[in-house]
N, C-alpha and C positions, 0 to 999 in steps of 0.2 A: 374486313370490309372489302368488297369485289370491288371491282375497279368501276363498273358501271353505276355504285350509290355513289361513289369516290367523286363521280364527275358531277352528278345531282348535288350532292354536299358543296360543292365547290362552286357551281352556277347558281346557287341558293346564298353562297357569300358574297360571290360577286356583283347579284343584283343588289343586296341590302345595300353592300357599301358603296357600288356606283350610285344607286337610284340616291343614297341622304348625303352623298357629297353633292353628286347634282342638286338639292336641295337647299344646301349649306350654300354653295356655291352664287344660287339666284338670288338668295339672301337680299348680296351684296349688290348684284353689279343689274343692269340694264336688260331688260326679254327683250330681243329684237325679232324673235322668231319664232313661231310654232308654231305645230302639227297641223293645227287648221289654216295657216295662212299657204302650210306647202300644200297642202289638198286644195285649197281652193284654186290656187298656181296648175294646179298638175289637170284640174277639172277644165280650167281656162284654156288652156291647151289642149287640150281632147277635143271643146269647141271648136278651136281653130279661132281663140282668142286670147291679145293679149295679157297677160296676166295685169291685174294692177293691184299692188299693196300700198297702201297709201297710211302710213302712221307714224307717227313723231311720239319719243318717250319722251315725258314730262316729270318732272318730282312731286310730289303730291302735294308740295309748297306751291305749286305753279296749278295746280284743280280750284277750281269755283268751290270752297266749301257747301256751295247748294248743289253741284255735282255729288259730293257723297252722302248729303241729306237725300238726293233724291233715288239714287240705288238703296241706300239702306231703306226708305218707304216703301220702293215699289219691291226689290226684291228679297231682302233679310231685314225686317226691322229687328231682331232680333241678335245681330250682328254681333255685337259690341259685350254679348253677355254669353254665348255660347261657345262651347269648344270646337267648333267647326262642325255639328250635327246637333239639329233641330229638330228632335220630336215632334214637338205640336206643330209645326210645318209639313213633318211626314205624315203624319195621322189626316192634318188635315185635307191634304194631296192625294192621298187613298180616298179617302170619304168622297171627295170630289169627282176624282177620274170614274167609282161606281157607280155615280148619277148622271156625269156627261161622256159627250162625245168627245170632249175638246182635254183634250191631257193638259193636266198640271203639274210640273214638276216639284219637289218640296226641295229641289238645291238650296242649301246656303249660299251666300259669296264665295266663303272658302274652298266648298266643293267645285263653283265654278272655277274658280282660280286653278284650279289643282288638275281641271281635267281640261280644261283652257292651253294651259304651261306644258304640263305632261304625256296629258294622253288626248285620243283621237275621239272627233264628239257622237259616233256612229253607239248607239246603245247595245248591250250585251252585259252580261253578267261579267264576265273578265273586267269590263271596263271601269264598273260599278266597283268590283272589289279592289282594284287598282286605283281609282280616285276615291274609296276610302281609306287607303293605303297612306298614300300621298297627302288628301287632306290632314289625317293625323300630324304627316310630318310638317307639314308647313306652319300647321296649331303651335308646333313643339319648339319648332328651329325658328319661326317671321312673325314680328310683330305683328296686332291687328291694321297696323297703320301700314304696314309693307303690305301685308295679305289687300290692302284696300287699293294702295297704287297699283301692283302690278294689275288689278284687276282693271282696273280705269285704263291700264295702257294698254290690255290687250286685249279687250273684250272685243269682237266683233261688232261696229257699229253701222255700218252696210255695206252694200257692193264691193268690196274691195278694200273697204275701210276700217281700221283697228285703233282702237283709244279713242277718249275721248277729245285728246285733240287735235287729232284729223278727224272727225265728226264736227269740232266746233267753229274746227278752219275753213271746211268744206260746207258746211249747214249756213254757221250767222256771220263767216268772215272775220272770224275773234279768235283769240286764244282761248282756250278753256280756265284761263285763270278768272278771266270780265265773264262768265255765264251766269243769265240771269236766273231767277227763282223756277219762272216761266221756261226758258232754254232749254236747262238741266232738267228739267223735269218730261219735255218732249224728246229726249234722248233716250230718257230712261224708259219712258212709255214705247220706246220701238226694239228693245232687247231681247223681247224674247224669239221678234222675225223681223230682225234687223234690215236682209237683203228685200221684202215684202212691205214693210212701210218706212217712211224718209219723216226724219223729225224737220226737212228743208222743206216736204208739203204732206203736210201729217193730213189723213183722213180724218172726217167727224169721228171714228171709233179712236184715233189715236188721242183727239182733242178733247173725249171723256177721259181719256186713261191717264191726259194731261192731268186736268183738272181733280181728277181723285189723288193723282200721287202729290198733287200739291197741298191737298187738305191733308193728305198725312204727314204731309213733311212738318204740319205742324202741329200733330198728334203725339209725336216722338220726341224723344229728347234730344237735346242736338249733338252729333257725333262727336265728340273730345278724344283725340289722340295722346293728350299731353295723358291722362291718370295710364294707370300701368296696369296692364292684365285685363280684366275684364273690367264694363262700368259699373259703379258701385250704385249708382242710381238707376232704379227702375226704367225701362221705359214703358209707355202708356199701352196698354193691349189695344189693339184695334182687329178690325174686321178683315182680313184679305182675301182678292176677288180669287 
């Protein structure tokens, strides 16, 4: 073998077992940081603006259980029973983006989680096959109930803001543990342009978005962390916008 597969060989080991120890690793302990909070710092600065990260990690003992009813509504009802990729969310995402203007993505939570923690949110094919990379591994290595916190602690919830509970400390002046049906549900309605609408003065379009992911929250079953693996109970199929 020449010396130059030698080093291809050897950078191909090094990534597996760096990238699933870092994996193994997140398991356990607290995300205080990632890729998008340093871009957004490095973008802040380029303005000739303070940066502000503003997020508290919580244990998902301490989330409003209507916090996770209301993300698995609005963006994975399907959560709790898939391997970390959703067909009929894909299928459905395609069908959509050839009839509008307005892209849809078909992320699961997981996938969010995975390219949230790991990698950077700019789209490209590397990106794409790197957060299904990673989504496998977190399927493999992190409960659904781990995959569900780190997502709550790191999602981008506006301007500067990550988790939901610097979003609930910032929005209603509570902790994210008191969020109400209503609250949680205007949170989740501003995810997908987090920095463009504020669940603290949500628009009429976010106050429909409200109101839909609240009737599905109780279309769905409710999220149980205690069974193990995936839920064994159906959840109800519904319509997604």
């Amino acid at each position: 073998m020449s010396r130059f597969w030698r080093l291809i060989r050897n950078l191909v080991i090094l990534f597996f077992a760096t990238s699933i120890a870092w994996v193994i690793l997140a398991r356990f302990i607290p995300v205080y940081l990632t890729p998008l909070m340093i871009i957004r710092s490095v973008e802040a600065l380029a303005d000739g603006k303070t940066p502000r990260n503003s997020k508290d990690w919580v244990s998902i003992d301490n989330i409003s259980p209507n916090m996770v009813q209301a993300v698995v509504a609005s963006e994975d009802n399907l959560f709790m029973e898939h391997h970390g990729f959703s067909l009929t969310d894909i299928n459905k995402a395609i069908k959509h983006n050839k009839k509008s203007k307005r892209i849809r993505g078909g992320s699961t939570i997981s996938q969010q989680t995975a390219k949230n923690v790991f990698l950077w949110p700019r789209r490209s094919y590397l990106r794409k096959g790197l957060e299904a990379y990673f989504t496998v591994l977190i399927e493999l290595f992190w409960s659904k109930e781990r995959i569900m916190e780190v997502y709550l602690n790191v999602i981008e919830t506006g301007d500067g803001t990550y988790g939901v509970e610097a979003a609930s400390q910032r929005y209603f002046g509570k902790s994210a543990k008191y969020l109400t049906k209503s609250q949680a549900a205007l949170i989740a309605a501003c995810l997908p342009n987090p920095r463009r609408f504020s669940a603290g003065n949500p628009s009429g379009y976010i106050l429909r978005r409200k109101s839909k992911i609240i009737y599905l929250m109780g279309k769905i079953e409710q999220v149980d962390f205690d069974k193990k693996g995936t839920s064994d109970a159906k959840q109800k199929k519904r319509k997604r916008k």
